[in-house]
Each structure stands twice: as structure tokens, then as C-alpha cells.
C-alpha positions as CSV (number, residue, x, y, z in Angstrom):
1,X,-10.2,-13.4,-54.0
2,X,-9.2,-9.7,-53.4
3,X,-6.0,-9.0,-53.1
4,X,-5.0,-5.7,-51.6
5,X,-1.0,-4.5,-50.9
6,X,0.1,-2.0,-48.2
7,X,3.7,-1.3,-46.4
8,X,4.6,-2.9,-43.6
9,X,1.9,-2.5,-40.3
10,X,-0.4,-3.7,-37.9
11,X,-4.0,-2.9,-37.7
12,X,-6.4,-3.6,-35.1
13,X,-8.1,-7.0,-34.2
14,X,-6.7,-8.0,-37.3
15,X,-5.6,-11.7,-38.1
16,X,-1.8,-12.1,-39.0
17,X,0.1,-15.0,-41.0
18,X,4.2,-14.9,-40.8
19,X,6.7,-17.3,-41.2
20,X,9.6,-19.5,-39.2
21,X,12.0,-22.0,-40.8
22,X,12.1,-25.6,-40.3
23,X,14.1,-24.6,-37.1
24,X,11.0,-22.1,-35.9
25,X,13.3,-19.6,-36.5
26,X,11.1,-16.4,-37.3
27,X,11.9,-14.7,-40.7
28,X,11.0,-11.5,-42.1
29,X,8.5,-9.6,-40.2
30,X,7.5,-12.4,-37.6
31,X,11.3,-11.0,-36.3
32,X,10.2,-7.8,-36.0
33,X,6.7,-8.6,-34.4
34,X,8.4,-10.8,-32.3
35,X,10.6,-8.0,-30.6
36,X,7.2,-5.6,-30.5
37,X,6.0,-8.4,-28.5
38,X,8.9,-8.6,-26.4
39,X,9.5,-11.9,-27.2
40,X,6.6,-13.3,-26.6
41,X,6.0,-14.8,-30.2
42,X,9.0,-16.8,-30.3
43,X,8.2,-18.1,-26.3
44,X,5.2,-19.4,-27.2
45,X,6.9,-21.6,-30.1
46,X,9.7,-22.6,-27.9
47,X,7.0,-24.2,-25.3
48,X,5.1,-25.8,-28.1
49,X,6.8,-28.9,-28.1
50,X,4.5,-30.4,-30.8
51,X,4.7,-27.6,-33.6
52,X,8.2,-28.1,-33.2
53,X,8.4,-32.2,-33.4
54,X,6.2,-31.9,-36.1
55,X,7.5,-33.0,-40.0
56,X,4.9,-32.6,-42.7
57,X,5.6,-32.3,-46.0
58,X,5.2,-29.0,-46.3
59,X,4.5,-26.7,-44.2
60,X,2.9,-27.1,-40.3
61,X,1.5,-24.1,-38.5
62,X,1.0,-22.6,-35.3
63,X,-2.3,-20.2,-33.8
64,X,-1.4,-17.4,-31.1
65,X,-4.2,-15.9,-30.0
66,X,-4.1,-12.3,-28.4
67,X,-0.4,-12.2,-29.0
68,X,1.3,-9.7,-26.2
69,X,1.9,-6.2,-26.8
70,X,0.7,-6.6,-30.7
71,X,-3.1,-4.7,-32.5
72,X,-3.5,-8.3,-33.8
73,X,-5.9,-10.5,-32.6
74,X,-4.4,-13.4,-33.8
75,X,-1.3,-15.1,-35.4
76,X,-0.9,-17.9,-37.5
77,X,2.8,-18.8,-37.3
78,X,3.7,-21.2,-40.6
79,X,6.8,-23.4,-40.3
80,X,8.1,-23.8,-43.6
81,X,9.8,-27.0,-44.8
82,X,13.6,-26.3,-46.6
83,X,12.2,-23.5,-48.0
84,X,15.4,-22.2,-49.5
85,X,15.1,-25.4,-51.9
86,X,12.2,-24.3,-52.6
87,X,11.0,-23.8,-56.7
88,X,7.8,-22.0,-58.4
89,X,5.5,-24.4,-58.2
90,X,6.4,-25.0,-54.5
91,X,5.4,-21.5,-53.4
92,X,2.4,-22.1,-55.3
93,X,1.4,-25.1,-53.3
94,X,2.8,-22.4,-50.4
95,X,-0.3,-20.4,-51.7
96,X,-2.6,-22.7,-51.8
97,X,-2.4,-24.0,-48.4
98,X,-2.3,-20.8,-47.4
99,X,-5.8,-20.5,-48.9
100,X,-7.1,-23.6,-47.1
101,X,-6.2,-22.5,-44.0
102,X,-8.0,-19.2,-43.8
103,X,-10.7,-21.2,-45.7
104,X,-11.1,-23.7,-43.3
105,X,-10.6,-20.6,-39.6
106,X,-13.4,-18.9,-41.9
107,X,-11.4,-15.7,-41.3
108,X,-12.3,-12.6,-42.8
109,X,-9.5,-9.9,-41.7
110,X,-6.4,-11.5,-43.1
111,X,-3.0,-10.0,-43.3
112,X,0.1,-12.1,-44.5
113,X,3.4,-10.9,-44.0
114,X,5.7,-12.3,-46.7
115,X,9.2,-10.8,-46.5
116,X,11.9,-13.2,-46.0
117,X,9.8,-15.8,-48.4
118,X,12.6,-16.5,-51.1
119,X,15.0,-19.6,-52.2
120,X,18.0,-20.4,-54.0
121,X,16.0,-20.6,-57.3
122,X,13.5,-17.8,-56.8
123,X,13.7,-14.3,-55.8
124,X,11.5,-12.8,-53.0
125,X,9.6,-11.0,-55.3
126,X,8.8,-13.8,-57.6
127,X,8.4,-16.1,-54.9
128,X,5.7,-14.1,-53.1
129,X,3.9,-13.0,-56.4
130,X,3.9,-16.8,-57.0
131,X,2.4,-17.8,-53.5
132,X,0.1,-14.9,-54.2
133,X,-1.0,-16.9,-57.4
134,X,-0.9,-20.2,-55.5
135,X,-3.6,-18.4,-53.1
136,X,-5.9,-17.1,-56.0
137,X,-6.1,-20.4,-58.1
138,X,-7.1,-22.8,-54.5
139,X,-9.9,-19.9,-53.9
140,X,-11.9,-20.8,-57.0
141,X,-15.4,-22.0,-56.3
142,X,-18.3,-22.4,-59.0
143,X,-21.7,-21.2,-57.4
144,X,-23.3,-20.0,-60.3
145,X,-26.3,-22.5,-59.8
146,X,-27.3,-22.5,-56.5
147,X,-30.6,-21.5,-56.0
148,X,-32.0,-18.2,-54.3
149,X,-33.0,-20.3,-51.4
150,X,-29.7,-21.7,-50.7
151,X,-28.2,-18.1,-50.4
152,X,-27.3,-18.6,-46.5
153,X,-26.8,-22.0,-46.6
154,X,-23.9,-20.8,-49.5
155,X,-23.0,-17.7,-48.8
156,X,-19.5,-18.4,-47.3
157,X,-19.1,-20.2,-50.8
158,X,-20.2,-17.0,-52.8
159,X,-18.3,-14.0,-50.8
160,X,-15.1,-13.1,-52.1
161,X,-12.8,-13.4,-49.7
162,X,-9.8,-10.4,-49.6
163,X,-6.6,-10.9,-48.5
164,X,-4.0,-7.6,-47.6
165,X,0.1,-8.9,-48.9
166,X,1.6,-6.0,-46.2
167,X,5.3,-5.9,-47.5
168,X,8.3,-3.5,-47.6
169,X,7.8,-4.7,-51.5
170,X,4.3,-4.3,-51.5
171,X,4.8,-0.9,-54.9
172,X,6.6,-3.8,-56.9
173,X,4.6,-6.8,-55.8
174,X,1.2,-4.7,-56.8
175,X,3.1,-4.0,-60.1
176,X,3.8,-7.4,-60.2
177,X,0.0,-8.4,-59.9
178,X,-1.1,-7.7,-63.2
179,X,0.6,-10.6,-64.9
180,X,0.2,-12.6,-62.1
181,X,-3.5,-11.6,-62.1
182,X,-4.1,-12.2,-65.8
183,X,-2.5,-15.7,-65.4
184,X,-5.5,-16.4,-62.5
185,X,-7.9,-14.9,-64.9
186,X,-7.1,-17.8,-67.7
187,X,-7.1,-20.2,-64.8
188,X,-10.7,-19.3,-64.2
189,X,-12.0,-18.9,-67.3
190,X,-11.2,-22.3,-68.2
191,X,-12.6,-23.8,-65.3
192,X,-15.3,-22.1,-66.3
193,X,-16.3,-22.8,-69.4
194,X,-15.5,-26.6,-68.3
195,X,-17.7,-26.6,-65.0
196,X,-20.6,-25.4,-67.5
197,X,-23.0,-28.0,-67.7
198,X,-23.3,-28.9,-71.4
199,X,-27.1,-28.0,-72.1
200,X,-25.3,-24.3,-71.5
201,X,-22.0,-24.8,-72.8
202,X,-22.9,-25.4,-76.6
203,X,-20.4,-25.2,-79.6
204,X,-22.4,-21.9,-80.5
205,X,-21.5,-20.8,-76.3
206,X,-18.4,-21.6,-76.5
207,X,-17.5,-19.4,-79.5
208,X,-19.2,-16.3,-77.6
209,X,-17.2,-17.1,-74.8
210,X,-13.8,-16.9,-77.1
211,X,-15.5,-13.7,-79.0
212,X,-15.6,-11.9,-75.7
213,X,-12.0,-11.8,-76.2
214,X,-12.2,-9.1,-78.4
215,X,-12.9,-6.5,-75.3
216,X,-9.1,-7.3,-74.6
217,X,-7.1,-6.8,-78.3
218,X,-7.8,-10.4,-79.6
219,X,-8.8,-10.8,-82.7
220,X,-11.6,-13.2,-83.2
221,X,-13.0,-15.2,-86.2
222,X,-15.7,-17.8,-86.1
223,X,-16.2,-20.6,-89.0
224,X,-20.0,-21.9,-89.2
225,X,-21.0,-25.0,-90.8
226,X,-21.6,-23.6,-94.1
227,X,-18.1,-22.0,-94.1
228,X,-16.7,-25.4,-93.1
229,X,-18.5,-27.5,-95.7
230,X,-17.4,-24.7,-98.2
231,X,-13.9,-25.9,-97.4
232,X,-14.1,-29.4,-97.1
233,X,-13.6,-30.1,-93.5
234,X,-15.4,-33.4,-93.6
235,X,-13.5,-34.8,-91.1
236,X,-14.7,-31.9,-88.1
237,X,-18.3,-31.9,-89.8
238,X,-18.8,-35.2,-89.6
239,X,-18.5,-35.4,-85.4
240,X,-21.2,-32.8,-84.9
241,X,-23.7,-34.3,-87.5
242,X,-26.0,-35.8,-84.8
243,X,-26.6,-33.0,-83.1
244,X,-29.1,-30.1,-82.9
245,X,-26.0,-27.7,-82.0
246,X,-23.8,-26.3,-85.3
247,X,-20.4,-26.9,-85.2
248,X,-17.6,-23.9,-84.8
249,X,-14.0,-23.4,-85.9
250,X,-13.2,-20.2,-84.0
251,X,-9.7,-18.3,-84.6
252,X,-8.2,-16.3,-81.9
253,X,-5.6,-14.1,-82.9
254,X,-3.4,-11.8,-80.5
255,X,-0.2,-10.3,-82.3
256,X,1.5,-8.7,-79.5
257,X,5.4,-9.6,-81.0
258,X,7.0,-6.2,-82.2
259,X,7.3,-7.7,-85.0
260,X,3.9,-7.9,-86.7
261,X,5.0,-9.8,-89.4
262,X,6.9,-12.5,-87.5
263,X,5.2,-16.3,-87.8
264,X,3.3,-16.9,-84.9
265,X,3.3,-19.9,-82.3
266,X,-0.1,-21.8,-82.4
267,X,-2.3,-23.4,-79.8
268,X,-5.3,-25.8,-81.1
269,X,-7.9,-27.1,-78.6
270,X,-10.3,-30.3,-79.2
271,X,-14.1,-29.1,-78.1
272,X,-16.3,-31.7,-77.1
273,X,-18.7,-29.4,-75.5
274,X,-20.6,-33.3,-74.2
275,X,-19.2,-36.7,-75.9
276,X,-22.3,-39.1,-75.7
277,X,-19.6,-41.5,-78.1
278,X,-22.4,-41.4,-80.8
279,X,-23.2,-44.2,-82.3
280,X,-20.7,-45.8,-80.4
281,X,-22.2,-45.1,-77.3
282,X,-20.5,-44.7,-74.2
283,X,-21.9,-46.4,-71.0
284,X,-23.7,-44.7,-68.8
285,X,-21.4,-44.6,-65.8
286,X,-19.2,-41.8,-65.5
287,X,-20.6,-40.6,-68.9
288,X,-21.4,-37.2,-66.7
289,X,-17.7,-36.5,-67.1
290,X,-18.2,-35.6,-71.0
291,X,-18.8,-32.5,-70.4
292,X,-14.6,-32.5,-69.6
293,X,-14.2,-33.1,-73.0
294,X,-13.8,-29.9,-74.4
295,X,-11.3,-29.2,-71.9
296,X,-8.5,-28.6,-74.5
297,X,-10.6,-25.5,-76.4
298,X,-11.1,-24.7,-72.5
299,X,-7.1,-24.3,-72.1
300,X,-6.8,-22.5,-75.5
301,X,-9.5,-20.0,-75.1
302,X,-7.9,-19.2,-71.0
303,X,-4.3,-19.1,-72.2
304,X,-5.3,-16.3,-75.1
305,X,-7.0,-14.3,-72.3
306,X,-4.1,-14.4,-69.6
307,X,-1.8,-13.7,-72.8
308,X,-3.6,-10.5,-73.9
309,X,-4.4,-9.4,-70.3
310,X,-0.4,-9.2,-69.7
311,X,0.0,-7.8,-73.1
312,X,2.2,-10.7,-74.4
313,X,5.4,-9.8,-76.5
314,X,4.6,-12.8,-78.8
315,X,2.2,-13.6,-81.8
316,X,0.0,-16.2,-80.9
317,X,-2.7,-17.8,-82.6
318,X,-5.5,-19.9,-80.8
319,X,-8.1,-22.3,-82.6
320,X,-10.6,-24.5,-81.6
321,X,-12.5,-26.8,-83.1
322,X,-16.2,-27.0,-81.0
323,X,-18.5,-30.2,-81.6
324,X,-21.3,-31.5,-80.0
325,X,-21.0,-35.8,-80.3
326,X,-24.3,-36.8,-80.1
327,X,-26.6,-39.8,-81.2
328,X,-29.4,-39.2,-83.8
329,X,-30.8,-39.4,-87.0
330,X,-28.5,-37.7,-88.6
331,X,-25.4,-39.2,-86.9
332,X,-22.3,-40.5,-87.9
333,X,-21.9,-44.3,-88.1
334,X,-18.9,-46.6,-87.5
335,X,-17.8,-47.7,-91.0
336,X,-18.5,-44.4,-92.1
337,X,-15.6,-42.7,-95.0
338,X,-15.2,-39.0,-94.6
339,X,-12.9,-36.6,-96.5
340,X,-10.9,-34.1,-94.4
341,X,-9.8,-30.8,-95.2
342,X,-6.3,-32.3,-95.7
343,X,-8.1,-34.0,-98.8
344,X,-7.1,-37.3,-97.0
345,X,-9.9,-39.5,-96.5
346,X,-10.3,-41.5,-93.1
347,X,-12.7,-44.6,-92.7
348,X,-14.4,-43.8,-89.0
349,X,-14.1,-47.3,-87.3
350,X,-15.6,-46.2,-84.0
351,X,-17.8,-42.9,-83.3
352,X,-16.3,-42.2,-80.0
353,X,-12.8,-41.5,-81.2
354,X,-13.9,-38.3,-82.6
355,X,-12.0,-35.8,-81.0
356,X,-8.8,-36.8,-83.4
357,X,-10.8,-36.1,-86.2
358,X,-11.8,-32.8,-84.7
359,X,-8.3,-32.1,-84.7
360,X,-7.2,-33.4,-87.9
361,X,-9.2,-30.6,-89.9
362,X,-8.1,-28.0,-87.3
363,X,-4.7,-28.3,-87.4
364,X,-4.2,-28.7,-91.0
365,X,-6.6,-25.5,-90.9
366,X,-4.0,-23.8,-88.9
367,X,-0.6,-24.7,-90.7
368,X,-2.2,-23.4,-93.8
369,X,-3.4,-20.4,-93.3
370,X,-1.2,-18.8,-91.0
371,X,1.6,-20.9,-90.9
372,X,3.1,-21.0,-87.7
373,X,6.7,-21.3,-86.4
374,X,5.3,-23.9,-84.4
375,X,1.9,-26.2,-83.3
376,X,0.6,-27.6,-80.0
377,X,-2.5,-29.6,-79.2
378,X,-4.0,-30.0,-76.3
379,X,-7.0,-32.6,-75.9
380,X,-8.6,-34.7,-73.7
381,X,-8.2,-37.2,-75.9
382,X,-7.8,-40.7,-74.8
383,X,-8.5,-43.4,-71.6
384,X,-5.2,-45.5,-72.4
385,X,-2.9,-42.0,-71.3
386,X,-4.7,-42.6,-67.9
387,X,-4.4,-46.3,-67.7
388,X,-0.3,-44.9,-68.7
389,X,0.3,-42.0,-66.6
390,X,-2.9,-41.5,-64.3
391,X,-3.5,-38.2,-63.2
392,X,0.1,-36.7,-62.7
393,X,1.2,-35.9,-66.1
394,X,-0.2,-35.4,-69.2
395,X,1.2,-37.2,-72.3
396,X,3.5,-35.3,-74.6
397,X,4.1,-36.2,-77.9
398,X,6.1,-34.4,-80.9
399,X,8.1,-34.3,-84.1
400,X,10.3,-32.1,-82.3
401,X,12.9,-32.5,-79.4
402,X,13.2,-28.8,-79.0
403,X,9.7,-28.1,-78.7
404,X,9.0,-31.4,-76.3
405,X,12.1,-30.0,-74.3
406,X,10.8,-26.4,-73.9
407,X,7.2,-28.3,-72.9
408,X,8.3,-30.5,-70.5
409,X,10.4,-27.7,-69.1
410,X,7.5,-25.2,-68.6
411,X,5.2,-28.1,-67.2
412,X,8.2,-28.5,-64.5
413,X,8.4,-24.7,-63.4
414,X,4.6,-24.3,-62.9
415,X,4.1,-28.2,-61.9
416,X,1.9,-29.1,-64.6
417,X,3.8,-32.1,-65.5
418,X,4.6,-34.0,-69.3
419,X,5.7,-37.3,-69.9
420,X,7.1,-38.0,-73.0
421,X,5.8,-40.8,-75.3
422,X,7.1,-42.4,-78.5
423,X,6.0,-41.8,-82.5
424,X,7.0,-44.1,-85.1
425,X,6.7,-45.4,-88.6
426,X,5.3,-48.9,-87.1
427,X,2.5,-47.3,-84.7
428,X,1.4,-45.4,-88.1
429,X,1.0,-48.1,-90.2
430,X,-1.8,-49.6,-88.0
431,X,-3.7,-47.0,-88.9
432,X,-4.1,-48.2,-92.4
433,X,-7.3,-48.7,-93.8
434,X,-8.2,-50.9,-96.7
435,X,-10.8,-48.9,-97.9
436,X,-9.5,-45.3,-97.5
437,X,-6.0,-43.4,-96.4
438,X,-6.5,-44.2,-92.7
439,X,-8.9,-45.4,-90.3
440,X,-9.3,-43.5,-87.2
441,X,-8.5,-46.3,-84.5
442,X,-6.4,-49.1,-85.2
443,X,-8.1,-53.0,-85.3
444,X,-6.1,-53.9,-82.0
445,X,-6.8,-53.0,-78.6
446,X,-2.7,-51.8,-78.4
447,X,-1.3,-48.3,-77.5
448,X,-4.2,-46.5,-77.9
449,X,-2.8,-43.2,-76.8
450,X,0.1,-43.7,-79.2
451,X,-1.7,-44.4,-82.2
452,X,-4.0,-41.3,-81.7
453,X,-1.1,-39.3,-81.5
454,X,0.5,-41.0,-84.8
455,X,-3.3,-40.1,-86.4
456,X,-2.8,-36.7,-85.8
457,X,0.6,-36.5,-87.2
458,X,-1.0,-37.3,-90.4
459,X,-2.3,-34.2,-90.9
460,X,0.9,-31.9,-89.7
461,X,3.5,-31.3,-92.5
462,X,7.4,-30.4,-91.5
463,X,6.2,-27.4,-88.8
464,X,7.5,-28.1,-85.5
465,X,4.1,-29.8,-83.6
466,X,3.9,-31.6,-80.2
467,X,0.2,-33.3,-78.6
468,X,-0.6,-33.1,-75.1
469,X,-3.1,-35.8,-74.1
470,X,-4.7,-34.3,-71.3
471,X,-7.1,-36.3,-70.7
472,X,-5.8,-37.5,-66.9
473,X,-5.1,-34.1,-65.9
474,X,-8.2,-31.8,-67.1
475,X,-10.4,-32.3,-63.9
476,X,-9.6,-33.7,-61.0
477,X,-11.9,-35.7,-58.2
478,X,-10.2,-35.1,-55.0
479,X,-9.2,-31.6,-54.5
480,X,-5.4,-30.2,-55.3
481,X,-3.3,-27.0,-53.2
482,X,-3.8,-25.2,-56.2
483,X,-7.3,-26.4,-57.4
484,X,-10.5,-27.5,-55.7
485,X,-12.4,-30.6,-57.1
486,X,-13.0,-30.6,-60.6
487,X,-11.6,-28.8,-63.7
488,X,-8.2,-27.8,-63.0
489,X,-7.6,-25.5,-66.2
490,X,-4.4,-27.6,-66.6
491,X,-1.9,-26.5,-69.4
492,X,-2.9,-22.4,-68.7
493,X,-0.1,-22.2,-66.8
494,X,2.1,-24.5,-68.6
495,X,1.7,-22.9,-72.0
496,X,1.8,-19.2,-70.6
497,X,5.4,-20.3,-69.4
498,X,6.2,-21.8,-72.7
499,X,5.4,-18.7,-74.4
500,X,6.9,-16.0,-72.2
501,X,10.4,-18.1,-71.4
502,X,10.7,-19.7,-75.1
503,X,8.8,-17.1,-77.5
504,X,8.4,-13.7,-76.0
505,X,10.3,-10.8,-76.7
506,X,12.2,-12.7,-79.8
């Protein structure tokens, strides 16, 4: 989507969008077309009994066409629901509606008038800048693969649509656009690299995607195979052993704090660029959806763009373990006793709990060499948080009250929502293993979700560390305000607000 700002003005056979209360009392520049029009805006909603009657949730709206007296040729009238009670995700959800409706007119000229958009919680300029979001994250679409001869068929899917934001704040709200911007550019590149089909989307493609980063100030490194069996990270190596792709550990580093030398906040990302279970095998049905399971690198590598697009006042690192779980030869069986870079040895019960072992050699990785203030992990990790928590939050879980407060928090302000979930000295002990330190699933069917979490926790020493479990929340299969069906680049936003409310600037 385009966006383009301008002051406040009409232009010819143009389509408009302003705004009424939940009273269809015009605000902000409807009032002022409204007395251009002599009154005829306002006349039109006092005879439209319905628009008025009507209660949705969020918003209803009203078309005018050839409104009286006015250049436009048309004017969608939106009646919005207690929006002085409004928050930031709600004018995101603003946006995205916004989005569907000029989708769904197909119209091409589009002007919204946004002045008198605030609430009690969030400035005018905030709250348009975050509508504007809200509109940019709903317009994603991934056409990459449609074939020449679809071109007409698709080609209302493939143009990019532009949008004019014509507002007396329109030098600040343009100003306002770059971070607003970079934040829509994570979005999408996680969705991305997500949507990918996995014969594409390879460990090896992944780590060129995070390289790219470079271009913006983010310094990159990438681990082979060979470097990782130098080190002993048994644990990662063992996961991608089946397959023909090599394995990655890629390092993203973006030190934008004043202080250089202050410790920075880290973000680590399970990659499962497809999860076939290995030996383990998965069933067939739904098995499609493993290419989702990388979705936590996907976060990782968006979040480190958006943060060095905006020039973030914070030193951040990003890693990602990338694996390909695959059946072969060469793969790993259940019974199987690795050694992880931790030097803790883990008996592998079951191949298709992998992504914890991913994990365990990357985060111990992490706190060692660059010894963060803090840790957070984000994969899509196990079914049992969706059997818990379904698709509305994603399961927190931490050493650290502060850190799961500050989460939970940001997941609130941009609606990407955390639940927390217990850790204790009981769930760990089911991870014992007769034969070696730990076993990687426990011999019950229990809390599954839990004990994954407890796993990891094994390989973090005292440094503040939470776990997202994202595994509800990474893709979705009926389309959101914000995000059509499919990925949904979940935790982007959440962690960008973590960072710049909790860490930047300090």
C-alpha cells in the first residue's frame, strides 16, 4: 500500500472516508464538508434510519454518492463505536477495516480524512499513525506465484493500492511514517519468509534473507555445520541430520543504544524451515502447515529489520537457529543420546519434539557469548499451547516477573496477546532421563507445553529469560482486521513495543 500525506482539500471525482460518533455526529473534517455541502452530508444521515439503528461492534458505515456542492464523487461516512475509549490496538483494527472496505468498493482514488480520530488513551497523532498501520498490515497479499497467465485474473491482487491521509497534521504524521513504516516492513517480511513454500525457504534461504540485513546497519554472522560441530552443538545438529539442507545458526546484531558497550536484550527464534517429525513422523493431514514452523526465526529476523529501519536506541541481538526436520538415512532416531553445546546430554525420546532442542544450543549460544541483560524465545513450539489457549494468545513463560510483566504489557498495547503459564521444580523433574541428564519429552501425555518450557530452562543460567509458545498464533485460517489468512508475523509488533517502551533510550 502507498501511502501519500497532503493538507487538508478536496480533489475532483475523488472518493472520500470521514468520520461521525456513535451519535452520527460528524467529527473533524466531515464538519467542515458538511457545511460546504450545506448540510447536506449530515441530512442524508439523519434520514437513514438504519445507519443510525445500527450497533456493530465496531464501526458501521454509510456511502453518499455525488454528495451536494462537494469535488467528491463519493463519501464513505464511518460511524465509530465509543471511540474516545478507544486504545492502540483498536485503531489498528480501525485500520484494518478501513482496508477491507476500500478492498471490497475496489476503489482506486481514496482520500481519508482523519482529524478528530483520538481517545482518552491515545493522541490524534498516534492514533491516526496507528490506524495508518492498521491499514498497511490488512493490505498484505502474497502473489509471488501466480503464473503469467493468471495476470488479469490477479491483477487487483498484485497492484498496490495508494491511499492519500489529507490532514491539518499531515508534516508530522509523514514524519511519523517512518517508524510506523519500518514496523509494516517487519510485519511483511515475516510473513514472508513464512508464506515461502519450504522447497524455497531452506535453512541456507533463510540465513540470506537475515544477511540482507546488512544493507540496513545490522551486523550479520552465520554459523555452518562445520562451525557448529567445532563447538559441540550436538543438540541443534542432531535435528537437521536427515536432511539434504545444512543447518544455520545466524547472529544478528544491531547496536543502536548510545551506549555501545551496554549488555544487549536478546531475541532467539526456532527455524523449522518444514517439520516432517522425522522419524517420528507426523501424519499426513495438516502436515502442509510445517512450513509455519519456523515462524519464530520468522519474528526474529522481521523484528531486527523494523528495529534498524527506525534506528532503535537499544542494543539488540537476534539469533536463530535454522533446521530442516526431515526423514532419511541419516536421520535422527527416537532413543537417540546427543550432547548439547551446554555439555548437557539429552536422550531424544521422540524426533518431532525438535524444535526445543533447536533452542537449547541457541540460547545457551547466546547467554555466553554476548551475555545479555535479558532473553526471549519465541517458537512455534507445541499442540498442547493450542489445546490451552487456542489461537488468542500465545503462551508466556519466564524466570522473571518483570520481564513476563513488560511482555504481557506490550502484547496488550499492540493486541498480540500472552497468557501466563507456570514453571516449577516438579514439571522439571519429569524430564529426567535414566540414561542421560534429560530426555526431551516427558513419559506422560501431561502438560506438554509446560514441560517444553521447563526443557528450555535447562539450558538458561540466572539472565532474566521468558518463552513465548507461539504456536496458536503464528498463522491464522480465517482472516483477522489486521492480517489476511495465513502467517500473521505475530510477536513483530509485540516485541518492537517491548523494546522501545522497556529498553530504548536507557
Amino acid at each position: 500500500m502507498d501511502i501519500q500525506f497532503n493538507n487538508l482539500r478536496q480533489e475532483k471525482d475523488a472518493i472520500g472516508v470521514v468520520f461521525c460518533d456513535n451519535k452520527c455526529r460528524l467529527i473533524g473534517y466531515g464538519k467542515k464538508l458538511d457545511q460546504l455541502s450545506k448540510k447536506y452530508i449530515s441530512n442524508i444521515i439523519k434520514s437513514d434510519i438504519s445507519f443510525q439503528e445500527r450497533n456493530s461492534k465496531n464501526f458501521d458505515y454509510s456511502i453518499i454518492h455525488q454528495p451536494a456542492n462537494l469535488k467528491l464523487s463519493k463519501l464513505y461516512v464511518f460511524k465509530l463505536k465509543n471511540f474516545k475509549d478507544y486504545q492502540i490496538r483498536d485503531f489498528q483494527v480501525l485500520g484494518g477495516h478501513l482496508n477491507s472496505l476500500i478492498k471490497f468498493y475496489k476503489e482506486t482514488n481514496v482520500i481519508v480524512y482523519p482529524d478528530g480520530i483520538s481517545s482518552s488513551k491515545v493522541g490524534s497523532l498516534n492514533a491516526i499513525s496507528e490506524m495508518i498501520l492498521g491499514m498497511s498490515l490488512a493490505s498484505y497479499s502474497f502473489t509471488k506465484y501466480f503464473s503469467k497467465k493468471d495476470d488479469k485474473k490477479n491483477k487487483n491482487k498484485t497492484k498496490k493500492k495508494k491511499v492519500k491521509i489529507y490532514s491539518s497534521q499531515h508534516t508530522r504524521l509523514a514524519k511519523n511514517y517512518e517508524s510506523i513504516s519500518a514496523i509494516h516492513q517487519g510485519v511483511t517480511l515475516t510473513r514472508n519468509l513464512v508464506t515461502e513454500p519450504p522447497n524455497v525457504m531452506t535453512p541456507p534461504k533463510i540465513a540470506e534473507y537475515a544477511k540482507s540485513l546488512s544493507e540496513y546497519g545490522v551486523d550479520v554472522k552465520v554459523l555452518g555445520e562445520k562451525e557448529m560441530k567445532k563447538l559441540g552443538m550436538g543438540s541443534l545438529l542432531g535435528v537437521g541430520q536427515g536432511s539434504i539442507h545444512e543447518s544455520q545458526l545466524v547472529i544478528m546484531k544491531w547496536n543502536g543504544a548510545r551506549n555501545k558497550k551496554k549488555k544487549p536484550i536478546a531475541f532467539i527464534g526456532k527455524g523449522v524451515s518444514f517439520d516432517t517429525g522425522g522419524v517420528s513422523l507426523k501424519p499426513s493431514n495438516g502436515m502442509e502447515e510445517m512450513k509455519y514452523d519456523m515462524g519464530g526465526s520468522g519474528v526474529v529476523i522481521g523484528l531486527m529489520k523494523a528495529l534498524a529501519l527506525r534506528k532503535a536506541k537499544a542494543n539488540v541481538i537476534g539469533v536463530v537457529g535454522l533446521v530442516e526436520n526431515h526423514i532419511g538415512s541419516k536421520a535422527q532416531r527416537p532413543s537417540d543420546v546427543v550432547k548439547s553445546y551446554s555439555g548437557q546430554t539429552i536422550e531424544v525420546l521422540n524426533t518431532d519434539a525438535e524444535g526445543r532442542l533447536v533452542l537449547a544450543d541457541a540460547l545457551w549460544y547466546t547467554q555466553e557469548q554476548y551475555k545479555p541483560e535479558l532473553m526471549v524465545d519465541l517458537a512455534t513450539l507445541t499442540g498442547a499451547i493450542i489445546v490451552a489457549l487456542g489461537d488468542e494468545y500465545a503462551g508466556l513463560f519466564s524466570n522473571s516477573d518483570k520481564v513476563s510483566k513488560q511482555l504481557a504489557e506490550a502484547g496488550d498495547i499492540e493486541g498480540e496477546k500472552l497468557w501466563r503459564l507456570p514453571l516449577n521444580d516438579r514439571y522439571d523433574k519429569m524430564l529426567n532421563s535414566p540414561i542421560a541428564d534429560m530426555q526431551n519429552i516427558t513419559n506422560g501425555r501431561g502438560p506438554g507445553s509446560i514441560t517444553a518450557a521447563q526443557f528450555l530452562q535447562r539450558f538458561v543460567n540466572k539472565v532474566p529469560w521468558a518463552h513465548l509458545d507461539i504456536a496458536g498464533t503464528t498463522w491464522t485460517k480465517q482472516p483477522l482486521p489486521t492480517s489476511p489468512k495465513g502467517a500473521t508475523a505475530f510477536g513483530v509488533k509485540l516485541l518492537n513495543r517491548f523494546v522501545s517502551k522497556y529498553y530504548e533510550g536507557k
